[in-house]
C-alpha positions as CSV (number, residue, x, y, z in Angstrom):
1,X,124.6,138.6,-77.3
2,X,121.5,138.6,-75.0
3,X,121.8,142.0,-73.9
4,X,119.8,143.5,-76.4
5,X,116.9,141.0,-76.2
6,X,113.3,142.7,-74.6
7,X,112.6,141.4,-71.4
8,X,109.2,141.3,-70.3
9,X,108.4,142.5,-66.6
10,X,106.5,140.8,-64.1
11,X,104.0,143.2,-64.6
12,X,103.9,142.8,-68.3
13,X,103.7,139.2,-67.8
14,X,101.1,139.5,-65.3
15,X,98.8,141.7,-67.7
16,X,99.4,138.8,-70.6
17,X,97.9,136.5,-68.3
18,X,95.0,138.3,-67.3
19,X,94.5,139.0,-71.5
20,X,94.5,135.6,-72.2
21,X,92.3,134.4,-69.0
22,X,89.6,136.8,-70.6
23,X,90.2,135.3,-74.0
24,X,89.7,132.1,-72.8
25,X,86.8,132.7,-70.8
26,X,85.0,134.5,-73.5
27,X,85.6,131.6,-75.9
28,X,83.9,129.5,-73.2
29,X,81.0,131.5,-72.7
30,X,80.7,132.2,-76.5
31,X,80.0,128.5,-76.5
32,X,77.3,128.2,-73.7
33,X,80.2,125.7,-71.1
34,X,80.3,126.8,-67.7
35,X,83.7,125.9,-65.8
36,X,82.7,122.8,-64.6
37,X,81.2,121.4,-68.4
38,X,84.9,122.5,-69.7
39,X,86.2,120.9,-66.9
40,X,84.8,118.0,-67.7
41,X,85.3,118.2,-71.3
42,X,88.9,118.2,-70.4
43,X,88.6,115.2,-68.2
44,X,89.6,117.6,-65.3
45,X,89.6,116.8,-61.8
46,X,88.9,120.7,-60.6
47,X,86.9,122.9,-62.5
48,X,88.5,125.5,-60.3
49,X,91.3,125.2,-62.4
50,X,89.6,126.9,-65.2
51,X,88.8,129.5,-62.8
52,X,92.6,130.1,-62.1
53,X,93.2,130.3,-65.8
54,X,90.5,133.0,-66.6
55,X,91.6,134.7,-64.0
56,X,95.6,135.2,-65.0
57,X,96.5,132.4,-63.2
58,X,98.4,129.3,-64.1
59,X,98.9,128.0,-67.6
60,X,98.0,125.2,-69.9
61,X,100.1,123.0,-69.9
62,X,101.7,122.7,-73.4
63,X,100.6,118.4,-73.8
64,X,97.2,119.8,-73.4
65,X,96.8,122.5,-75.8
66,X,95.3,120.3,-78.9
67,X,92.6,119.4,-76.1
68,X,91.9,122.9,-75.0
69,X,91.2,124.1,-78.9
70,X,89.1,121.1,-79.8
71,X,86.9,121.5,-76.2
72,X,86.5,125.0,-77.4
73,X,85.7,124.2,-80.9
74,X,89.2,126.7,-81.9
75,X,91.6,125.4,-84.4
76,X,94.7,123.7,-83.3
77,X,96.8,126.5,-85.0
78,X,94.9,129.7,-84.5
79,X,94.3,128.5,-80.6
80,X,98.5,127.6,-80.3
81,X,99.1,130.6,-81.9
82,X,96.9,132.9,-79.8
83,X,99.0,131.2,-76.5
84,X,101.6,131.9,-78.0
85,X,100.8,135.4,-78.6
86,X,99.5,135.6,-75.0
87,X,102.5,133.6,-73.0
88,X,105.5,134.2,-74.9
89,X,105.4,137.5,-76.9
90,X,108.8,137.9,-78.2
91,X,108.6,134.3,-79.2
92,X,105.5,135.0,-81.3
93,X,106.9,138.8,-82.4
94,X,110.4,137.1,-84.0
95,X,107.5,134.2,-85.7
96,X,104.9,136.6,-86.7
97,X,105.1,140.0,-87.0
98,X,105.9,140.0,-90.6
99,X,102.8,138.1,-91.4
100,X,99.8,139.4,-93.0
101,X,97.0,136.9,-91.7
């Protein structure tokens, strides 16, 4: 049943990463916050954490993610979504490739 299901490399996977680590990083810019002032937006401990995550490594924690958009002034849906896009991509193909928006 499986067998015909895409599997994404480690490469792939890798590359999503590094996609969404500039994404992220260009939101934060876009909205004059260094690391550190996101960071502490986010009640982080390390602001090299943020660092990790623009640069295709780690990931949000799920808990987290309605903190992330609202520190980067995204909404909830659009920033989930976007993940989503970014972290599972046959999840998000089988939800949304038939939609228009």
């Amino acid at each position: 049943m499986l067998a015909g299901a895409p599997k994404t490399s480690p490469e792939a996977a890798k590359e999503q990463r590094a996609a969404l680590g500039h994404w992220l990083k260009k939101l934060r810019e876009e909205r004059g916050l260094s690391q550190r002032d996101l960071a502490d937006r986010l009640s982080l401990d390390y602001y090299t954490f943020i660092s990790q995550l623009e640069n295709g490594r780690g990931r949000i924690p799920v808990h987290r993610y309605a903190e992330w958009a609202q520190a980067l002034g995204v909404e909830q849906r659009q920033f989930v979504k976007t993940l989503l896009f970014y972290y599972e991509p046959t999840t998000y193909s089988i939800l949304f490739d038939d939609d228009v928006s």
